[in-house]
SEBAMAR-901438 format. One record per residue (C-alpha): residue number from 0; residue in three letters; y, x, z. Coordinates in nm, 4 decimals. Each point is the difference from the previous one (the first is absolute). Layout:
     n   res          v          u          w
   NUM   ALA          Y          X          Z
...
This chain:
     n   res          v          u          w
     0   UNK    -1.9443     0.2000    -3.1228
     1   UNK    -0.0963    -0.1113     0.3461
     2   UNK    -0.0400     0.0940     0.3524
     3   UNK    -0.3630    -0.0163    -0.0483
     4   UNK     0.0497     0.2976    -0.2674
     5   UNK     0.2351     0.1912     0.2566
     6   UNK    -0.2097    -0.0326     0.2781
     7   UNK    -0.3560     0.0153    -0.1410
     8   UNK     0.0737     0.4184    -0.1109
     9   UNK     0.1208     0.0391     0.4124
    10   UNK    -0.3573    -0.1605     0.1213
    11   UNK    -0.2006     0.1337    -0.2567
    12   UNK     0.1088     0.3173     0.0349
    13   UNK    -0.0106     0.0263     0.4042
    14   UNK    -0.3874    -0.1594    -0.0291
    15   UNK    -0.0941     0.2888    -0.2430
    16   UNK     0.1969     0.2679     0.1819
    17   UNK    -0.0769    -0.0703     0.3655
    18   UNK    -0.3433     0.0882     0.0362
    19   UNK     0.0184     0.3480    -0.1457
    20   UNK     0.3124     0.0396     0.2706
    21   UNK    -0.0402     0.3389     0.1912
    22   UNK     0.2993     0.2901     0.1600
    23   UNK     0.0967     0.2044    -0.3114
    24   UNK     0.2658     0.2631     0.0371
    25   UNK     0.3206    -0.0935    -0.1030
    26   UNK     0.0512     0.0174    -0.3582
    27   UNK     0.3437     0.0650    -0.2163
    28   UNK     0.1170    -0.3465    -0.0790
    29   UNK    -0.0247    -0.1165    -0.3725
    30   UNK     0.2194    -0.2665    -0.0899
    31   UNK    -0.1728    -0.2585    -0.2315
    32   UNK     0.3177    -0.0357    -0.2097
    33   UNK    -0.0796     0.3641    -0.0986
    34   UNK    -0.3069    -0.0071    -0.0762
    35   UNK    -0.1684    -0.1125    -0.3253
    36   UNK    -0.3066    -0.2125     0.0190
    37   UNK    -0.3132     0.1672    -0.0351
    38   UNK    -0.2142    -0.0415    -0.3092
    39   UNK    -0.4023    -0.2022     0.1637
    40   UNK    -0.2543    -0.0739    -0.2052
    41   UNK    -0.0068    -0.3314     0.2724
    42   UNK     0.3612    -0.1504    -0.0559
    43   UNK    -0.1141    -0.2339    -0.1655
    44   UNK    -0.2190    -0.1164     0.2908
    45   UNK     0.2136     0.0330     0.2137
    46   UNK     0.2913    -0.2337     0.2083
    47   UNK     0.1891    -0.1200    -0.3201
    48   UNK     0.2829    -0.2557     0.0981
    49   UNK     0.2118    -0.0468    -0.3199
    50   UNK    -0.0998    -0.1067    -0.3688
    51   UNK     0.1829    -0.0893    -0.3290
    52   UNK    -0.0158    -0.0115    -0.3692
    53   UNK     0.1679     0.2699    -0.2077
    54   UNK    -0.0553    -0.1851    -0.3504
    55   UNK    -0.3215     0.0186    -0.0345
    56   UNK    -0.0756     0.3121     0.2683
    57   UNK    -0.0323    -0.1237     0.3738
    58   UNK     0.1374     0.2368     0.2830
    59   UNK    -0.0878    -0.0378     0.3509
    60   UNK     0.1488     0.1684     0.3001
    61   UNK    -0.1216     0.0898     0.3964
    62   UNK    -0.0700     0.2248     0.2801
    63   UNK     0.1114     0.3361    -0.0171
    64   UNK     0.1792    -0.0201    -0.3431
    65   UNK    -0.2512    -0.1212    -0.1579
    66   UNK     0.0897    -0.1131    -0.3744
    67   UNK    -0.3319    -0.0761    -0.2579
    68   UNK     0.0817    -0.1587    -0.3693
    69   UNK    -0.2640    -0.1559    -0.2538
    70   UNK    -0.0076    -0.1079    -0.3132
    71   UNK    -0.3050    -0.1865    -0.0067
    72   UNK     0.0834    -0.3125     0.2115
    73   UNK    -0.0658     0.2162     0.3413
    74   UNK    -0.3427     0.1043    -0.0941
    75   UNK     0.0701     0.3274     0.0323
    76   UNK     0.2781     0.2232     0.1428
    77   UNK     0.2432     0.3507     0.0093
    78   UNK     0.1764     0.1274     0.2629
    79   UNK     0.3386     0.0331    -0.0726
    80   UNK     0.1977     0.2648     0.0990
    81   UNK     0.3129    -0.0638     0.3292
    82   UNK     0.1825     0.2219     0.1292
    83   UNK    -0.0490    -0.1479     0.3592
    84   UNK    -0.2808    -0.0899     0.2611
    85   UNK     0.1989    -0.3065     0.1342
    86   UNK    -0.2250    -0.3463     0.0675
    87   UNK     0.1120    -0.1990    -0.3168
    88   UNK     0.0030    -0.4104    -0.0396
    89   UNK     0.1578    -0.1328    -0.2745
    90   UNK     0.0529     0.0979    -0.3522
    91   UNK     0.1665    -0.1909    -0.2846
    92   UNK     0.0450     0.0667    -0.4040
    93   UNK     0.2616    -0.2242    -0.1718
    94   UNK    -0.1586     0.2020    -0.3056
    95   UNK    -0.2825     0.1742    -0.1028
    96   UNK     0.1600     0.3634     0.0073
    97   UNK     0.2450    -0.0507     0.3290
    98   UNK    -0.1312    -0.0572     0.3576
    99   UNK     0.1302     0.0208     0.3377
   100   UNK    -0.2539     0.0432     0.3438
   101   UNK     0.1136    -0.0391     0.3328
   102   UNK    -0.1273     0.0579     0.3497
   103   UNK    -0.0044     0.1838     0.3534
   104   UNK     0.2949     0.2214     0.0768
   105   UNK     0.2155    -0.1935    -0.1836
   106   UNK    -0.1681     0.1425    -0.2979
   107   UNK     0.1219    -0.1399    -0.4102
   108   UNK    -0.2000     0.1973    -0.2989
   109   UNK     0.0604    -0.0235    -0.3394
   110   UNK    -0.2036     0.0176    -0.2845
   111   UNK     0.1318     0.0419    -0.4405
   112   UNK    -0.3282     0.0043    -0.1230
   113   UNK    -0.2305    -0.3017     0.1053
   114   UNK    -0.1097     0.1428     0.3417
   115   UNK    -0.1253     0.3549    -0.0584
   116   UNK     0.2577     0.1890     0.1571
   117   UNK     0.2424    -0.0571     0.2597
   118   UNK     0.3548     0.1458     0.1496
   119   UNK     0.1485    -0.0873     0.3306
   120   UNK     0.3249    -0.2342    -0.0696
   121   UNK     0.0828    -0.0860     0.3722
   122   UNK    -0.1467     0.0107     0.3797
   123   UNK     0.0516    -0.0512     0.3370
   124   UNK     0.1826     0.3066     0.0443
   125   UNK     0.2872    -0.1696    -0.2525
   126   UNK     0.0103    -0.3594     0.1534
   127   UNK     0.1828     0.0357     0.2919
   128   UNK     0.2410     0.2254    -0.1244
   129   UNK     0.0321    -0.1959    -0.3107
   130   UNK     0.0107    -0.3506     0.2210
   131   UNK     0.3369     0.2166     0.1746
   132   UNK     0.1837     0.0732    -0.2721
   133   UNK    -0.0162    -0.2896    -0.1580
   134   UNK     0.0932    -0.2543     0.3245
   135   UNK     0.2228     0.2351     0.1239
   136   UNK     0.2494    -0.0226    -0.3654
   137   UNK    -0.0464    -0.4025     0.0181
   138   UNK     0.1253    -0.0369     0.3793
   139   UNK     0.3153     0.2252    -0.1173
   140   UNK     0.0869    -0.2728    -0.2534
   141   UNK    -0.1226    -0.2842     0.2086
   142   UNK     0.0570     0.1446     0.3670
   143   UNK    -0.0677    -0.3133     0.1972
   144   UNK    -0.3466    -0.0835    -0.1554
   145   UNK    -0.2007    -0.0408     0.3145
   146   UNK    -0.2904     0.0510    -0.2739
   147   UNK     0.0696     0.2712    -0.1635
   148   UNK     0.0856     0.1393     0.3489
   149   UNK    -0.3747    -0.0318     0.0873
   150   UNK    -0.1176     0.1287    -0.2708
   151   UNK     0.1792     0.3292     0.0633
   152   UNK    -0.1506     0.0068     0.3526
   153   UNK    -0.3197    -0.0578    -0.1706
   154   UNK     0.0104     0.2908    -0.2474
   155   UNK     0.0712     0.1794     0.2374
   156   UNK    -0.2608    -0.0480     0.2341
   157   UNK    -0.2519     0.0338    -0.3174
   158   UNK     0.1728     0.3170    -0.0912
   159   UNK    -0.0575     0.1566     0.3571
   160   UNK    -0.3729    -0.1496    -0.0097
   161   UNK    -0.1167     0.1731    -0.3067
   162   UNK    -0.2296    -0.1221    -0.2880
   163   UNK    -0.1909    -0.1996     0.1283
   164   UNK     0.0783    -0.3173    -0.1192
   165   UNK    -0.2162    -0.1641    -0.2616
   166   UNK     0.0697    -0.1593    -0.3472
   167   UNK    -0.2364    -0.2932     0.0048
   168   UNK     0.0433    -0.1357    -0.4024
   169   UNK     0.1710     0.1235    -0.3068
   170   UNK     0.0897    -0.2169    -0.3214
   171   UNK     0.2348     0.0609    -0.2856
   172   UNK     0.1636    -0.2435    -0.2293
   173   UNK    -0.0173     0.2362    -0.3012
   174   UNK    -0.0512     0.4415    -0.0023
   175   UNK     0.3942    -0.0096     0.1622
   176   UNK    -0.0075    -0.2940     0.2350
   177   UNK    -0.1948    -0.0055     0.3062
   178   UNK    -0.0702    -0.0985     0.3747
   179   UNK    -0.1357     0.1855     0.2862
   180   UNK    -0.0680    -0.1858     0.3104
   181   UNK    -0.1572     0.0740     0.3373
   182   UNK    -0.0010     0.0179     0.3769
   183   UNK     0.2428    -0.1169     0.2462
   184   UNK     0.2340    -0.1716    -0.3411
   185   UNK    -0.0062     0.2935    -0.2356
   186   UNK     0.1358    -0.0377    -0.3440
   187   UNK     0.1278     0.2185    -0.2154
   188   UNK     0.0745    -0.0651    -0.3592
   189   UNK     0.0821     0.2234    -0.3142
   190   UNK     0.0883    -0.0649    -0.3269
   191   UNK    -0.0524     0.3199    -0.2143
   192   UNK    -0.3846     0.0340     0.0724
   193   UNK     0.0090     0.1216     0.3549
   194   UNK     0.2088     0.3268    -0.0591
   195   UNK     0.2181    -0.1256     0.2718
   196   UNK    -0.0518    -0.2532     0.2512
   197   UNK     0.2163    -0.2982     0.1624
   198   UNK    -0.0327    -0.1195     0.3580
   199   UNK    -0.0014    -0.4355    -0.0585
   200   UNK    -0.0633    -0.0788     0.3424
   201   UNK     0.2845    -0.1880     0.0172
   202   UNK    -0.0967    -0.2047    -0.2867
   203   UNK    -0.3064    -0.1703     0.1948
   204   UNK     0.0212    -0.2767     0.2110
   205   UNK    -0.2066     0.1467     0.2983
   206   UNK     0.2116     0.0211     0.3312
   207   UNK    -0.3489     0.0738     0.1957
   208   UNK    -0.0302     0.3270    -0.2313
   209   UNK    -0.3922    -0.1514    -0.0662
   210   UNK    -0.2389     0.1996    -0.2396
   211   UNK     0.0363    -0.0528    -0.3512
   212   UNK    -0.3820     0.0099    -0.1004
   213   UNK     0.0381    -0.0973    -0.3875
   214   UNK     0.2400    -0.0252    -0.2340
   215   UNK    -0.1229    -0.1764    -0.3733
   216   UNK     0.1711    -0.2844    -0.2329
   217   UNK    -0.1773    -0.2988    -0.0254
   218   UNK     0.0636    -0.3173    -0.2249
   219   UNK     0.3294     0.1480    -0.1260
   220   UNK     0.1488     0.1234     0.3281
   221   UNK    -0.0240     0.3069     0.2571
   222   UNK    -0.1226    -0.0336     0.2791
   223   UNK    -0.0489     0.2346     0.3184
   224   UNK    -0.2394    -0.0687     0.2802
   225   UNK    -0.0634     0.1093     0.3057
   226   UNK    -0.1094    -0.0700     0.4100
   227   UNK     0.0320    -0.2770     0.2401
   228   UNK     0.0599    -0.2631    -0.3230
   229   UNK     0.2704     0.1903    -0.1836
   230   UNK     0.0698    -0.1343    -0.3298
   231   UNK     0.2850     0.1111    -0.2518
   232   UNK     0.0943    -0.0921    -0.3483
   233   UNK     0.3025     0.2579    -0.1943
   234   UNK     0.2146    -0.2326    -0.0803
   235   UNK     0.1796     0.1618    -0.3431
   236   UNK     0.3219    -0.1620     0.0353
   237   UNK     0.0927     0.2094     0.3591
   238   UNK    -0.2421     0.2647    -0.0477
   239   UNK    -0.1202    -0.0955     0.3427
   240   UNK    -0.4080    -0.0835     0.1210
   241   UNK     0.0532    -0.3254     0.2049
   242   UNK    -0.3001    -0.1730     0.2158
   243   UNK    -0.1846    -0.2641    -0.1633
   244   UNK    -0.2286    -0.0747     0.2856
   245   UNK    -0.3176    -0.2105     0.0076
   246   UNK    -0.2066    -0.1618     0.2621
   247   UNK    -0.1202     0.3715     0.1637
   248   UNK     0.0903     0.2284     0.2312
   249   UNK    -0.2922     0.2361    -0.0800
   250   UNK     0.0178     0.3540    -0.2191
   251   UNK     0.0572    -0.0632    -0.3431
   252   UNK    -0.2083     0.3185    -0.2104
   253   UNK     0.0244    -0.0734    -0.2754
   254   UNK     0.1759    -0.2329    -0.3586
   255   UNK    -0.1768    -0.1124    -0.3182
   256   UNK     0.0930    -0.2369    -0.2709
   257   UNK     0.0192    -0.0696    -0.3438
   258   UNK     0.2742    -0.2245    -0.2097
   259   UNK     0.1600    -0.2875     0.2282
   260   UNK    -0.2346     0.0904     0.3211
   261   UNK     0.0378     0.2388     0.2396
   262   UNK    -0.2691     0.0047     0.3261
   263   UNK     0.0460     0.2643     0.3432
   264   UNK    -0.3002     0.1079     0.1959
   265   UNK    -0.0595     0.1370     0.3083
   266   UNK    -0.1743    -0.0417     0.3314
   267   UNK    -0.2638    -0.1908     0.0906
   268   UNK    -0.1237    -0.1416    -0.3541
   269   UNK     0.3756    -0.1771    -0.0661
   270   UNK     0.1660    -0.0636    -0.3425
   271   UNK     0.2670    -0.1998    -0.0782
   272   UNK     0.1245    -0.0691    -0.3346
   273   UNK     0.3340    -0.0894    -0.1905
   274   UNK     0.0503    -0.1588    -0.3120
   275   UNK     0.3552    -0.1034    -0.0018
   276   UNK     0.1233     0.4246     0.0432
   277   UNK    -0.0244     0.0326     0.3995
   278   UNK     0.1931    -0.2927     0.0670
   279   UNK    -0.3117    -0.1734     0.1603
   280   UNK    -0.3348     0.1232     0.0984
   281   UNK    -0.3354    -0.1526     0.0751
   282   UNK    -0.3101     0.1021     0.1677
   283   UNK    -0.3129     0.1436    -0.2056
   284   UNK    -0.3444    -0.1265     0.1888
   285   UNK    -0.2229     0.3412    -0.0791
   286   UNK    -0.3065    -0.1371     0.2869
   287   UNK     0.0597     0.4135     0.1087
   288   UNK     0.1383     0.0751     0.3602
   289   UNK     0.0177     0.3273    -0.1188
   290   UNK     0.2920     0.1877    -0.1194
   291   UNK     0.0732     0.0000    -0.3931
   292   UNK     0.1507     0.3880    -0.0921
   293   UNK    -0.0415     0.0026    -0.3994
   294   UNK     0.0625    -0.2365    -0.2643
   295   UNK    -0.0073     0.0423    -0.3875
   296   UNK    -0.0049    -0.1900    -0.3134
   297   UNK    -0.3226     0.0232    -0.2017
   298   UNK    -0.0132     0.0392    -0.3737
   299   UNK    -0.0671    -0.3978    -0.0957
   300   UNK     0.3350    -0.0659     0.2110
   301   UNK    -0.2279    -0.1076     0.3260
   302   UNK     0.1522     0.1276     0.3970
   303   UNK    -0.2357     0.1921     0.1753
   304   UNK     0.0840     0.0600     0.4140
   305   UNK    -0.2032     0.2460     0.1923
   306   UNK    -0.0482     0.0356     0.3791
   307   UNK    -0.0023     0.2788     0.2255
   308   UNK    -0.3547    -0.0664     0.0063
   309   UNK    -0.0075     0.0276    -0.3770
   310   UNK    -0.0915    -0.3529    -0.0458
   311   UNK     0.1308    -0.1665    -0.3220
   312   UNK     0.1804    -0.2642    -0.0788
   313   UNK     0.0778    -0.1496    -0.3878
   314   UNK     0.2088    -0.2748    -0.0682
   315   UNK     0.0141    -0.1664    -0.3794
   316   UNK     0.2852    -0.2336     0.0941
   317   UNK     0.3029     0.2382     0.0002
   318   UNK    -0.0746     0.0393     0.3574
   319   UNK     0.0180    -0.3797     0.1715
   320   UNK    -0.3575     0.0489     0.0931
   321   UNK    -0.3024     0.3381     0.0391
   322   UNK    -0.3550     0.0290     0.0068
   323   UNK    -0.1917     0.2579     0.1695
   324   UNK    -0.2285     0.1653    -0.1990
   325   UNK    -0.3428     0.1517     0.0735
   326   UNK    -0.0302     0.3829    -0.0185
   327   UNK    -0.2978     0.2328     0.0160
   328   UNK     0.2114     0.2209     0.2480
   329   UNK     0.3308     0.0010     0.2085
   330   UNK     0.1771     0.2865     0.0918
   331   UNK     0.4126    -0.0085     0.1334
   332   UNK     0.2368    -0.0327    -0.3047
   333   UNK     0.3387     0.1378     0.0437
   334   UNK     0.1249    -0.0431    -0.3801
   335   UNK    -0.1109    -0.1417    -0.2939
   336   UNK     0.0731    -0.0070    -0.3827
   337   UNK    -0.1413    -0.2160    -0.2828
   338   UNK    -0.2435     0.2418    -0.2241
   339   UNK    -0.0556    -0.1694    -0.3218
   340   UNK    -0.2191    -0.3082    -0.0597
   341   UNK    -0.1655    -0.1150     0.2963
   342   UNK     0.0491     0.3071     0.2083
   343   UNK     0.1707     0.1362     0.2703
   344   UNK     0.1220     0.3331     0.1475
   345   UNK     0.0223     0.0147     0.3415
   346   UNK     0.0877     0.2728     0.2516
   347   UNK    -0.0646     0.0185     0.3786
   348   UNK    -0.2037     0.1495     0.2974
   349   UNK    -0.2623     0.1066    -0.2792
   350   UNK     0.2497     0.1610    -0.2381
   351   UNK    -0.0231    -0.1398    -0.3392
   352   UNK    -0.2662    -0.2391    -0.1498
   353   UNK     0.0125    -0.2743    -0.2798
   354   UNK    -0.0885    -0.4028     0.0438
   355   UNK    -0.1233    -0.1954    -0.2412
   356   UNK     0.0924    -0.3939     0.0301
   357   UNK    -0.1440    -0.2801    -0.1296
């Protein structure tokens, strides 16, 4: 998940809205948290932000609550149905039954039967409550933890803000395990499939309290990335995400890989890549000055990187080198999944489309 995802649904959404701007009378206020997503026979043209495989179905999530599944490689799409309006960005299914969404207003969705329907696990109307509780017991057993001291100051100054603090990425290990991360350091973990939720901010080496954009493993390791260079590996042995920083001090969006290679991209057309588990990264040349926000592995085992530009990228070297390739058509990619042999699904300003490489 990256910045480019969070921020692209603000802009978008101000550049459609402000023209048709005019004094209305003052309306009862609807909270998006309460209010399903409507059923449009455009979703699927519209902003979509989020994509992944469920099995063989792909799911892909966006403005307004948006959630569309196929089962025919993304040639064609149904609305699913959500039980909120919130902006989504991310969604992740560690099978093809289980899924979890996340987005605006702290927002975490759940799904038991490959994306059609939906409940509301968590939101931002939880987290800083949540964040309290949970600081507030470890400072009684550890009272001069400067740390843990903050963090209660924290929660509560989310707690008196409301929900409106974003989840940025969502991944899970297995249908129990699984990560949330987001703005301003959020992390929250769970381990009984998202029924209740655990506050990990203290488990991240991030004393700035920088976005966490993505969260993915890569080459046999997690990884979480985020802004102004932020790098972290989980190291299993402490239970604790430590930096492994490269040569950048750009936005990291987002973490792709495959066995023994993990690569991070971000701002500004930069990818750097590991092949000895984070320990040591070099620089990618892409040739693109533009920012890469979607990566994917493609059917024959081939990288493909995408820009915000939707330009693509493929690399048939495990990622030490890319070539641009030559499309009829570019339009801004925000996520992208491989969708069978030789294509691709991809979802962005134009809502959802399919790409076929050569």
């Amino acid at each position: 998940m990256s910045i480019f995802k969070w921020t692209l649904l603000a802009v978008l959404a101000a550049a459609v809205v402000a023209p048709f701007c005019r004094p209305v009378v003052a309306q009862e206020f609807v909270d998006v948290l309460d209010t399903p997503s409507q059923v449009s026979p455009l979703a699927e043209h519209s902003l979509l932000v989020g994509l992944a495989s469920a099995g063989q179905r792909l799911v892909a999530v966006g403005q307004r609550g948006h959630i569309l599944y196929s089962d025919d490689a993304g040639k064609h799409w149904q609305q699913a149905r959500v039980p909120v309006s919130s902006d989504l960005v991310a969604v992740h299914f560690p099978s093809a039954r289980h899924g979890w969404a996340v987005g605006h207003d702290g927002v975490v969705l759940h799904s038991a039967d490959g994306g059609e329907t939906w409940e509301r696990q968590f939101d931002g109307r939880q987290v800083g409550p949540r964040m309290l509780e949970h600081y507030q017991a470890l400072v009684q057993k550890a009272p001069g933890d400067e740390r843990l001291m903050a963090l209660v100051d924290e929660a509560r100054r989310m707690t008196d803000e409301g929900a409106d603090k974003p989840f940025l990425d969502v991944w899970f290990e297995n249908e129990q395990v699984g990560y949330i991360v987001g703005a301003f350091n959020l992390l929250f973990r769970t381990e009984d499939g998202g029924r209740t939720w655990t506050p990990w901010m203290e488990h991240a080496d991030n004393p700035s309290a920088l976005n966490l954009y993505a969260i993915r493993p890569a080459g046999g390791e997690l990884y979480i990335a985020g802004e102004q260079g932020l790098l972290l590996k989980l190291d299993r042995a402490s239970g604790r995400f430590e930096p492994r920083p490269t040569a950048y001090a750009g936005s990291f969006f987002g973490i792709l890989g495959k066995p023994g290679v993990a690569l991070v991209f971000g701002l500004r057309g930069n990818v750097f890549r590991s092949v000895d588990g984070g320990e040591s990264w070099s620089q990618v040349e892409t040739g693109l000055p533009l920012s890469i926000t979607a990566g994917t592995q493609l059917a024959d085992g081939r990288l493909a990187l995408l820009s915000q530009a939707g330009h693509l990228l493929i690399s048939s070297d495990d990622g030490a080198s890319f070539q641009l390739q030559a499309q009829p058509s570019l339009a801004p990619v925000a996520a992208a999944v491989g969708a069978g042999p030789g294509a691709l699904a991809l979802v962005g300003t134009r809502g959802a489309r399919q790409l076929l490489v050569q």
